[in-house]
C-alpha positions as CSV (number, residue, x, y, z in Angstrom):
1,X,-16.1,1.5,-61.9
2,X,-14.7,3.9,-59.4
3,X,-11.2,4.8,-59.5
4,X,-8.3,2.3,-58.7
5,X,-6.9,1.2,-55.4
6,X,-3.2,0.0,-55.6
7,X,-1.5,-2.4,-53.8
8,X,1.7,-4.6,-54.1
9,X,-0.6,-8.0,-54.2
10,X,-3.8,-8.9,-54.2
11,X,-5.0,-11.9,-53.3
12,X,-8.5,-14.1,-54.4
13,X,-9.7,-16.4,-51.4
14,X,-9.4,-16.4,-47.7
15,X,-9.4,-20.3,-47.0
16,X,-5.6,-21.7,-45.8
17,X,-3.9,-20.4,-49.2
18,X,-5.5,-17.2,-49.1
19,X,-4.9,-15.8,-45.9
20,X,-1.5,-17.5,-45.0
21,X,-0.4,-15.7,-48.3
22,X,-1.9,-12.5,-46.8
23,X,-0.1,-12.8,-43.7
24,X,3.3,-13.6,-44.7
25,X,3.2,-10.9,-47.9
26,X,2.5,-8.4,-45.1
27,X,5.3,-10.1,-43.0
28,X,7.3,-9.1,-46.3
29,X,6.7,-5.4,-46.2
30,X,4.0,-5.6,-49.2
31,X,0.2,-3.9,-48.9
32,X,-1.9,-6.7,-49.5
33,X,-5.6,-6.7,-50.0
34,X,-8.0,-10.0,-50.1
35,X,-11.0,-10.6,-51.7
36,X,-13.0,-13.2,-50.3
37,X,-16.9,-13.7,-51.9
38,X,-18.3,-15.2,-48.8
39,X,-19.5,-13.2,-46.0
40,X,-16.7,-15.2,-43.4
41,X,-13.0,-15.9,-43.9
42,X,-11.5,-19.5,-43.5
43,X,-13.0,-20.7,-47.1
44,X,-14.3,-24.3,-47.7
45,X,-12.2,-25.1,-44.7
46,X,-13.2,-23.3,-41.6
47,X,-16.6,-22.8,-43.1
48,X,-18.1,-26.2,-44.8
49,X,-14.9,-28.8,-45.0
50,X,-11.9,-29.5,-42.3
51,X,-12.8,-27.7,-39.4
52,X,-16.7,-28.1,-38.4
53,X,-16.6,-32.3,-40.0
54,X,-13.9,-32.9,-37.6
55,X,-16.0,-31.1,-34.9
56,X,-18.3,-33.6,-35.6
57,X,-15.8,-36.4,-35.5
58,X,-15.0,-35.3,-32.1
59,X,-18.6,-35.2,-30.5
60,X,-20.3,-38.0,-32.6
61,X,-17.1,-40.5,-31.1
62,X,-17.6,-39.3,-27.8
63,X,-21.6,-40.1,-27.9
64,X,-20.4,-43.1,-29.4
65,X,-17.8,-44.4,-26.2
66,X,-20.4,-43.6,-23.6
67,X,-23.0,-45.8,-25.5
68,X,-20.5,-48.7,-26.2
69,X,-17.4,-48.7,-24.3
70,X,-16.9,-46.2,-20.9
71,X,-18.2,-49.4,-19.2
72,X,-15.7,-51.5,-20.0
73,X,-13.4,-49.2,-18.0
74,X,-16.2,-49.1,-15.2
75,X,-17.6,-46.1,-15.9
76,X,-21.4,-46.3,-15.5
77,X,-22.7,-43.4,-17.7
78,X,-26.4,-44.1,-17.2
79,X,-29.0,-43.0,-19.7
80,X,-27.0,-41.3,-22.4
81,X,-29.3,-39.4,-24.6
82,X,-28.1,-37.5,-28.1
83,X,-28.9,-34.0,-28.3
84,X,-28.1,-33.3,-32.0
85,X,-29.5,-29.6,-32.1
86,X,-26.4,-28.9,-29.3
87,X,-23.7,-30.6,-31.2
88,X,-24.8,-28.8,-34.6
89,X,-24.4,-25.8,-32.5
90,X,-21.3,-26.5,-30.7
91,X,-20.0,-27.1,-34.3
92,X,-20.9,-23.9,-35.5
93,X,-19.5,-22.0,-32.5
94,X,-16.2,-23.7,-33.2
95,X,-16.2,-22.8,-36.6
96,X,-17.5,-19.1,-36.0
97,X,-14.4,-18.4,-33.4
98,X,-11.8,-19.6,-36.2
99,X,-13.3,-17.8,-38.6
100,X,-13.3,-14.6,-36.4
101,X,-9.5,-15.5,-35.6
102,X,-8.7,-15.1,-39.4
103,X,-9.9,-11.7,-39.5
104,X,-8.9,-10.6,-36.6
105,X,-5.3,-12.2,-37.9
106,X,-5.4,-10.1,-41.1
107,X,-6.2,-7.0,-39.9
108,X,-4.0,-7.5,-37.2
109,X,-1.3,-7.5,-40.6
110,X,-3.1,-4.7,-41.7
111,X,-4.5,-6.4,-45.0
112,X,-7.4,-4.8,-46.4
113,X,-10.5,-7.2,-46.7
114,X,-12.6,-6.9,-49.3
115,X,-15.8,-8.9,-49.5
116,X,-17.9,-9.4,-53.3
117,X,-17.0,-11.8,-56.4
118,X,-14.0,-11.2,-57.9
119,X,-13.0,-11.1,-61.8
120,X,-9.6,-10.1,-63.4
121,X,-9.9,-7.3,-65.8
122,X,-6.2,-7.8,-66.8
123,X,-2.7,-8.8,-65.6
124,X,-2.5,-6.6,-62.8
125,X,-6.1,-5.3,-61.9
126,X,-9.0,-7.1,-60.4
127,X,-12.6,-6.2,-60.2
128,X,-14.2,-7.0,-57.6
129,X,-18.4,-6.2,-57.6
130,X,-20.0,-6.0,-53.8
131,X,-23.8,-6.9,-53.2
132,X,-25.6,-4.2,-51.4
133,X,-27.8,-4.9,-48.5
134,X,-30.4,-3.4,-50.2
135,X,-29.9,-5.1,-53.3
136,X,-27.8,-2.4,-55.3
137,X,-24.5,-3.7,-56.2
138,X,-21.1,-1.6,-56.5
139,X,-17.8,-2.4,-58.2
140,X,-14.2,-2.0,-56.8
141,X,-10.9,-1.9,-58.9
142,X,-7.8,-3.0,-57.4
143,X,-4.4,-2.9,-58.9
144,X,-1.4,-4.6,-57.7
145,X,2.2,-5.6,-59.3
146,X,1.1,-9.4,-58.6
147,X,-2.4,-11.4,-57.9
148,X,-2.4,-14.6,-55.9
149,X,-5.6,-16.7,-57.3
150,X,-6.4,-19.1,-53.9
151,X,-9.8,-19.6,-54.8
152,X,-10.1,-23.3,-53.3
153,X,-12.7,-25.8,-55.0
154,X,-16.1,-26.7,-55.8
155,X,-17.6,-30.4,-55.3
156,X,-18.1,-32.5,-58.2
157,X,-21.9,-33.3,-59.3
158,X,-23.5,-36.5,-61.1
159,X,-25.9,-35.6,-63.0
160,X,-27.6,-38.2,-62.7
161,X,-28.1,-37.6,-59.1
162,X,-29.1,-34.3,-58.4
163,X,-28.9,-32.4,-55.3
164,X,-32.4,-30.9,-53.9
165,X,-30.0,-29.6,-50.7
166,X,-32.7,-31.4,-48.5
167,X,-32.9,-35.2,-49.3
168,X,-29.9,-35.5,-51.7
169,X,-26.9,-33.8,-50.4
170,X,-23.8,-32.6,-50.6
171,X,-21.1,-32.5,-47.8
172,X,-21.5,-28.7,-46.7
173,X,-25.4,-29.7,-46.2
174,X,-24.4,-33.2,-44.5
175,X,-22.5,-31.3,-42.0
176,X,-25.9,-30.2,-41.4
177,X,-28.5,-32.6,-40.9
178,X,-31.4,-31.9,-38.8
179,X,-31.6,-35.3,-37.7
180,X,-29.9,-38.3,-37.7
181,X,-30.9,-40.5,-40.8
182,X,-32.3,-43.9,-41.3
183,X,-30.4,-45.0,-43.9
184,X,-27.7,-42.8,-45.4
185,X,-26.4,-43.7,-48.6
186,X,-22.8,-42.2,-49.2
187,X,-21.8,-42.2,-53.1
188,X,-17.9,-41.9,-53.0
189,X,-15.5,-44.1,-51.1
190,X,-12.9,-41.2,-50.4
191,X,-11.8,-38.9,-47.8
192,X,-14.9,-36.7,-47.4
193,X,-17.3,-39.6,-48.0
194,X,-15.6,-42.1,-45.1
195,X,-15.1,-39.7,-42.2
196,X,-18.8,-38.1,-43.0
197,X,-20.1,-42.0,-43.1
198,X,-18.3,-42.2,-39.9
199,X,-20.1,-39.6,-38.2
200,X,-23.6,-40.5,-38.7
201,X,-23.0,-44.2,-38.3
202,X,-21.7,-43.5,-34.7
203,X,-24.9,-41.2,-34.2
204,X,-27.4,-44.7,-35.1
205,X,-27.8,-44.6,-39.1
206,X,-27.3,-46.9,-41.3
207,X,-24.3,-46.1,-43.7
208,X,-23.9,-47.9,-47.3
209,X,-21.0,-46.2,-49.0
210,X,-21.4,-46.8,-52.5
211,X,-18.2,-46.7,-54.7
212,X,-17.3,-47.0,-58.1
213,X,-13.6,-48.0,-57.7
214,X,-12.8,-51.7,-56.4
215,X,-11.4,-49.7,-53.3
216,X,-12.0,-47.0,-50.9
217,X,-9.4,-43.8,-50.3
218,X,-7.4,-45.0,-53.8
219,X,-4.5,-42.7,-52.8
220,X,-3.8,-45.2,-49.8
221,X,-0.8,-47.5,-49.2
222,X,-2.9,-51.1,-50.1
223,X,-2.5,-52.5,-46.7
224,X,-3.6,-49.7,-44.8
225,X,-6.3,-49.5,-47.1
226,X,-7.4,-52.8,-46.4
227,X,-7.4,-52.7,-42.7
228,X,-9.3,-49.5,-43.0
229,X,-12.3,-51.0,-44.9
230,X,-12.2,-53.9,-42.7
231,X,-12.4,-51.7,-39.4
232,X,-15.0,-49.6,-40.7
233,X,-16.9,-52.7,-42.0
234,X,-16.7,-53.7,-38.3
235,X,-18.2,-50.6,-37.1
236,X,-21.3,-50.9,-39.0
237,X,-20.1,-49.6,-42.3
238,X,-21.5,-51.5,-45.6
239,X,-19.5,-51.5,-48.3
240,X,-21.0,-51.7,-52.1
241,X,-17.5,-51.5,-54.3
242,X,-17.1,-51.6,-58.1
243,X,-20.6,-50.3,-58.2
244,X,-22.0,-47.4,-59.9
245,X,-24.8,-45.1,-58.8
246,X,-27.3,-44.6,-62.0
247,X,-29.7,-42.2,-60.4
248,X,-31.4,-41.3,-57.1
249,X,-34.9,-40.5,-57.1
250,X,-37.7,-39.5,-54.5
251,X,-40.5,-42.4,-54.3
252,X,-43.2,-41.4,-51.4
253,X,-40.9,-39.7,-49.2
254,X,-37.6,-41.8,-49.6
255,X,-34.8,-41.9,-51.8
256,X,-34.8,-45.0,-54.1
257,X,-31.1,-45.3,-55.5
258,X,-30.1,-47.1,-58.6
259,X,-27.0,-49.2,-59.0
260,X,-24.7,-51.6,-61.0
261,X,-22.2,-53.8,-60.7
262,X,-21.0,-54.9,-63.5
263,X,-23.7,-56.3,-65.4
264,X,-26.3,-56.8,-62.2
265,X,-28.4,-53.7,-61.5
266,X,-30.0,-53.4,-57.7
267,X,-31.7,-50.8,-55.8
268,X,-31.3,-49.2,-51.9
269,X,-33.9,-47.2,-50.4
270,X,-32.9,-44.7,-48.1
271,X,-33.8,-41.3,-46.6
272,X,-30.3,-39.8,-47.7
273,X,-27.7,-39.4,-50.2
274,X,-24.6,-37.8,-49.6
275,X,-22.8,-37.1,-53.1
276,X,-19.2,-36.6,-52.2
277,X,-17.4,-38.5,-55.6
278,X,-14.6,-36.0,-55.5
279,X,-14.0,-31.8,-56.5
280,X,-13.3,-29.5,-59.0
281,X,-10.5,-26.7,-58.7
282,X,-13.1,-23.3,-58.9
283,X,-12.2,-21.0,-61.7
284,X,-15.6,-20.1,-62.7
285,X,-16.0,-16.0,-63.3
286,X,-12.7,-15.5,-62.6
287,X,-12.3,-14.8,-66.5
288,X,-8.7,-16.4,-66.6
289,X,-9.7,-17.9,-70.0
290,X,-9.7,-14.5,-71.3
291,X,-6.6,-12.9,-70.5
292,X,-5.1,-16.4,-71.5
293,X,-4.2,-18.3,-68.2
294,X,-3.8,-21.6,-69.6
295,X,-5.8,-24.2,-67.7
296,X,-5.3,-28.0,-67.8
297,X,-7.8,-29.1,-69.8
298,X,-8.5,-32.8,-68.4
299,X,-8.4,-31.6,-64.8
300,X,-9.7,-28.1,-65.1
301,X,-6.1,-27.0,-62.7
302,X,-4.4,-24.0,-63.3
303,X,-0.9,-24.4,-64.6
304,X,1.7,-23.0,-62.8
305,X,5.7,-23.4,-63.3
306,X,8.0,-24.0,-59.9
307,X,7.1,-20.6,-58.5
308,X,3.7,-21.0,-58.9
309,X,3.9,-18.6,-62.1
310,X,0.7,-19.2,-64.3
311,X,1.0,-18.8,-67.8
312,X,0.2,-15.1,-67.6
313,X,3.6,-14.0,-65.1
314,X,1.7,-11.4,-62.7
315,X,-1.0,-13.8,-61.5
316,X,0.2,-16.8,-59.4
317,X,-2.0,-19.6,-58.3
318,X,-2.0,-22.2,-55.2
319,X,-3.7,-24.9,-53.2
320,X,-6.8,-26.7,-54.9
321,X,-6.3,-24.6,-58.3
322,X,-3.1,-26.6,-59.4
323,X,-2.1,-29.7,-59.3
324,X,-1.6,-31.9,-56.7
325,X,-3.8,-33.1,-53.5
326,X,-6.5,-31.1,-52.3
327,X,-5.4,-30.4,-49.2
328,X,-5.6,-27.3,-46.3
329,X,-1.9,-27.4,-45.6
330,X,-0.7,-28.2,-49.2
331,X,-2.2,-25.0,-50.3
332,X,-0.8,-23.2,-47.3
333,X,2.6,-24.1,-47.7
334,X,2.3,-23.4,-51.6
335,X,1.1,-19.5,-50.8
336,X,3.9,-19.2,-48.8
337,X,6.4,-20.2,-51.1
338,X,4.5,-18.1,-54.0
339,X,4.9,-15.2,-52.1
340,X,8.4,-15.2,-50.7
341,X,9.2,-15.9,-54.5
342,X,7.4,-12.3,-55.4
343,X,8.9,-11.0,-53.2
344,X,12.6,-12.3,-54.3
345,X,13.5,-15.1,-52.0
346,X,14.0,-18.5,-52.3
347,X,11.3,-21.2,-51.6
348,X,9.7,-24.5,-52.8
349,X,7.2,-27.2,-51.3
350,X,8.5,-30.5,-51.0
351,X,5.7,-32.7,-52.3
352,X,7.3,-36.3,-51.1
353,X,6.7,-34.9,-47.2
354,X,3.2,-33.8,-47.4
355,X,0.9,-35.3,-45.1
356,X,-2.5,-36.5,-45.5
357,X,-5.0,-37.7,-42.8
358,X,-8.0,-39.4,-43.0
359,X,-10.1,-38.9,-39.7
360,X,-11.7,-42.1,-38.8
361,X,-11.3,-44.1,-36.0
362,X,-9.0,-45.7,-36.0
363,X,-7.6,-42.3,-38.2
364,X,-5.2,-42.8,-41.3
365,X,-2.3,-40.4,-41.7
366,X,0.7,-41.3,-44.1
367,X,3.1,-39.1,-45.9
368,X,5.5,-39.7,-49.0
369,X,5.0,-42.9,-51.5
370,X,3.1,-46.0,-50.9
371,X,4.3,-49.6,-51.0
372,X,3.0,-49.7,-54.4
373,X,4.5,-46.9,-55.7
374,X,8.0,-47.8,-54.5
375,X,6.7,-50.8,-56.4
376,X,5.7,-49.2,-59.4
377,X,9.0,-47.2,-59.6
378,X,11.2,-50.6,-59.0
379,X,12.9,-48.8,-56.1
380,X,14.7,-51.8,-53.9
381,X,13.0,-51.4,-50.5
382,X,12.3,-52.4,-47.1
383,X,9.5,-52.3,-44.9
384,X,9.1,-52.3,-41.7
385,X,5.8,-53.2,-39.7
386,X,4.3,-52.7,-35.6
387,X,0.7,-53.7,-34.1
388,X,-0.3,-51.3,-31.8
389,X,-1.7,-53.8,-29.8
390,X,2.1,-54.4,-28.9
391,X,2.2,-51.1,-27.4
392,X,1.6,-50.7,-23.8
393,X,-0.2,-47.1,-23.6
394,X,-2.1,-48.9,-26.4
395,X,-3.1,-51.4,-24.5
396,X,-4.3,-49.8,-21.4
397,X,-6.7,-47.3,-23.7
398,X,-8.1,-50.1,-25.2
399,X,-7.1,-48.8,-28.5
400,X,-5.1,-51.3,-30.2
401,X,-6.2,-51.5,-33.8
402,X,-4.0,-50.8,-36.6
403,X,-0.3,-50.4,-37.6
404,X,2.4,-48.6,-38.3
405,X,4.5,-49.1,-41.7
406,X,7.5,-48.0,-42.9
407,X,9.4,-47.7,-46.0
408,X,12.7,-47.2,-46.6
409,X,15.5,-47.1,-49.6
410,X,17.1,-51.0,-49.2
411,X,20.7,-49.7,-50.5
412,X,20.8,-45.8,-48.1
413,X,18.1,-46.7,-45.7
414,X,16.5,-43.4,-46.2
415,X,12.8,-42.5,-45.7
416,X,11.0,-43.1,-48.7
417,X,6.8,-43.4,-46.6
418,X,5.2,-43.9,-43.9
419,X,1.6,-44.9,-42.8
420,X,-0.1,-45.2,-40.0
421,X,-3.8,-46.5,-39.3
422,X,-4.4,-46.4,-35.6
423,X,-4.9,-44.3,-32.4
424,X,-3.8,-40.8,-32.3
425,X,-2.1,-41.0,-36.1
426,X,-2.7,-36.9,-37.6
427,X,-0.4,-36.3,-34.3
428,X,2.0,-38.9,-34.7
429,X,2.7,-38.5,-38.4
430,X,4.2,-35.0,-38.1
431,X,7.6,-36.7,-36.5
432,X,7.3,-38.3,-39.6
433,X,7.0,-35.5,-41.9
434,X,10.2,-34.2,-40.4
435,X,12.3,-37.1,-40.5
436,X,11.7,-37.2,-44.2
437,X,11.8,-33.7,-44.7
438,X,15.5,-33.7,-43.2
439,X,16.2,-37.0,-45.4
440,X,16.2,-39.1,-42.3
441,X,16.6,-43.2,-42.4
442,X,15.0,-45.7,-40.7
443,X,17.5,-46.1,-38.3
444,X,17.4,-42.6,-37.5
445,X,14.3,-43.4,-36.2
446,X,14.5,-46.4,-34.5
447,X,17.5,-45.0,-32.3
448,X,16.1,-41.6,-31.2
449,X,14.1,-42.4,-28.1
450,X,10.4,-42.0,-27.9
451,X,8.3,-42.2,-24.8
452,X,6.9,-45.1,-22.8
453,X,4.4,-45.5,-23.0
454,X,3.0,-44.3,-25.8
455,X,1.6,-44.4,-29.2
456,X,4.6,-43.8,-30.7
457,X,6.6,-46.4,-29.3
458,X,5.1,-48.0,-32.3
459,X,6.5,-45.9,-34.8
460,X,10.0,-46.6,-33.1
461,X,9.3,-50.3,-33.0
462,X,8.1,-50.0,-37.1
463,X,11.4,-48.6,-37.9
464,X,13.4,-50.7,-35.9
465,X,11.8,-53.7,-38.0
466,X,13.0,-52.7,-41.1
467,X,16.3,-53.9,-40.8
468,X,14.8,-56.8,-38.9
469,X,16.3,-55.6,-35.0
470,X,13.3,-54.6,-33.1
471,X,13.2,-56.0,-30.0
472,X,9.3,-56.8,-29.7
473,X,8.5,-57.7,-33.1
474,X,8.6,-61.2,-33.9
């Protein structure tokens, strides 16, 4: 090892934690480098996750109006013909501008990037080895008064069904497909497993989402969760729930999946499986076991105190490495607040106005707790409900499926969730983040004007409903 390079932080990643901790430690006056192991920036979710899958979402639903519904607005598209080897590269020049964007952003903060796998050495110095184009490899040490680990995460595996990166899949190679399958077999009923489903189903495959839970997306309020797997059902997705996936092997070129429900065992044939059943915060190399970072031993998270302090005070750790959802913005938010706290300010994340989206169509976006959490939690309540079909701007798009819901306190009216399955929902759920972010009620809500027409009328309407006065609802 060559001799040291010092700095006030280093940071480990370059996905949304990584790099928005970068930026906003330079904003603070420190000299920040970033170690990122992969040849781009961005992390899982420029690169393999958020970014290129919702490209996807985007082209496959267009493909998928013109085929079945620009003519009932009279527009005549004639022979519409899928060009998948354009999309896939329309994706990929999407992702490859964002990516370039981060480093441009960095540098433009004057953070040092630092490309190889990194491993701590100690408290305040990271070693960080580079592979050598022609083959040699050379180490770098970097010292710093405090390291930010934003390493991101790592999809679970079954064993039982093992990945071949051709046939049996994971999501980065799903994003990828050459062609559109036959017969895709999803196994997971979440997130990443629905909005993938959703893609190629829309493109002409047949989709059987396999899940072991008696529901899809668990974390969902129940009734959105319902109308969800109803709409999807509707689409052309086939649900298989309470079942477990045994093992997946290839028989004469296609896939021949073992399952069980209960005590009734079955079979699908197929020509792909997508393994998407959930992932795993990635600590692996990092040797945090060694200098006694304690690590949750269930969950495999890093524990971290308010300040997102691990055990070990120097190294601080965000986004998918600690607890709590594994989302972009979560982590982003979280390396902010780690940072302005090294730095000596104040900061925390509030956790009960975190969105999450689901991107389907219709898409899913709610924020703070479910109607069965208020439940679980006995918290006196009232709830508040809208069609969209009652909407007007709804109406004349055609896209009238799905709800709004809200929640609020019975005794103080205040904001306790919101959720949303319909048209234009990951936009409309940021008003919503704010209101509850500001400790807003219902009525606060219902009496601030929205737009007509528009989606959000329904979100007004929703709210006015929860203390029973909203003019359209019944």
């Amino acid at each position: 090892m060559g001799a040291a390079k010092n700095y006030d932080l280093v940071v480990v990643g370059a996905g949304p934690g990584g790099y928005v901790g970068c930026v906003r430690a330079a904003q603070l006056g420190m000299k920040v480098a970033c170690v990122e192991r992969h040849p781009r920036l961005g992390g899982v979710c420029l690169n393999v996750g958020c970014i290129p899958s919702k490209a996807l979402l985007d082209a496959s639903e267009f493909y998928h109006l013109a085929n079945r519904r620009l003519a009932d607005y009279g527009v005549i598209a004639g022979d519409v013909r899928l060009d998948l080897a354009r999309m896939m590269a329309r994706k990929d020049q999407v992702v490859a501008e964002l990516t370039d964007n981060v480093r441009k952003l960095l540098e433009s903060h004057q953070v040092e990037i630092v490309h190889g796998k990194a491993r701590l050495v100690d408290a305040r110095t990271v070693e960080v080895v580079e592979g050598g184009g022609d083959g040699a490899a050379k180490s770098l040490v970097l010292e710093a008064g405090a390291i930010l680990l934003a390493t991101g995460s790592e999809p679970v595996a079954i064993p039982t069904v093992p990945e071949d990166g051709v046939a049996i899949v994971g999501s980065t190679e799903a994003l990828n497909f050459d062609r559109v399958p036959e017969h895709l077999v999803v196994v997971g009923g979440g997130y990443i497993g629905l909005e993938l489903g959703s893609v190629w189903r829309r493109l002409g495959a047949r989709v059987t989402v396999v899940e072991m839970l008696p529901q899809i997306a668990g974390p969902l309020d129940g009734q959105v969760r319902r109308a969800l797997q109803r709409l999807l059902t509707r689409q052309g997705l086939e649900f298989l729930l309470d079942t477990r996936v045994e093992s997946a092997v290839a028989v004469d070129g296609r896939i021949r999946v073992q399952i069980r429900r209960q005590d009734q065992a079955g079979q699908l044939d197929c020509d792909r499986v997508l393994v998407a059943v959930g992932r795993r915060p990635l600590t692996r190399g990092l040797g945090l076991e060694d200098l006694g970072v304690k690590l949750d031993p269930k969950t495999g998270q890093v524990r971290v105190d308010a300040r997102y302090r691990t055990s070990v005070p120097s190294i601080y750790a965000v986004g998918d490495l600690v607890a709590g959802p594994m989302l972009a913005h979560k982590a982003s938010a979280e390396a902010v607040t780690a940072v302005e706290g090294i730095a000596g300010l104040a900061g925390s994340v509030n956790y009960d106005a975190i969105p999450a989206v689901i991107y389907t169509a219709p898409e899913v976006a709610t924020v703070g707790l479910s109607e069965d959490q208020v439940k679980e939690r006995g918290i006196a309540h009232c709830i508040g409900t809208y069609p969209f079909s009652g909407t007007g701007r709804a109406r004349c798009m055609g896209e009238t499926d799905g709800f709004v819901k809200v929640i609020a306190q019975a005794r103080t009216d205040r904001l306790l969730g919101v959720h949303i399955i319909g048209p234009r929902a990951s936009d409309m759920i940021g008003e919503c983040v704010l209101a509850m972010e500001f400790g807003a009620s219902s009525e606060d809500l219902a009496r601030t004007a929205h737009g007509h027409p528009t989606f959000a009328e329904a979100l007004q309407e929703a709210a006015l409903n929860v203390r029973k006065c909203s003019i359209y609802a019944s």
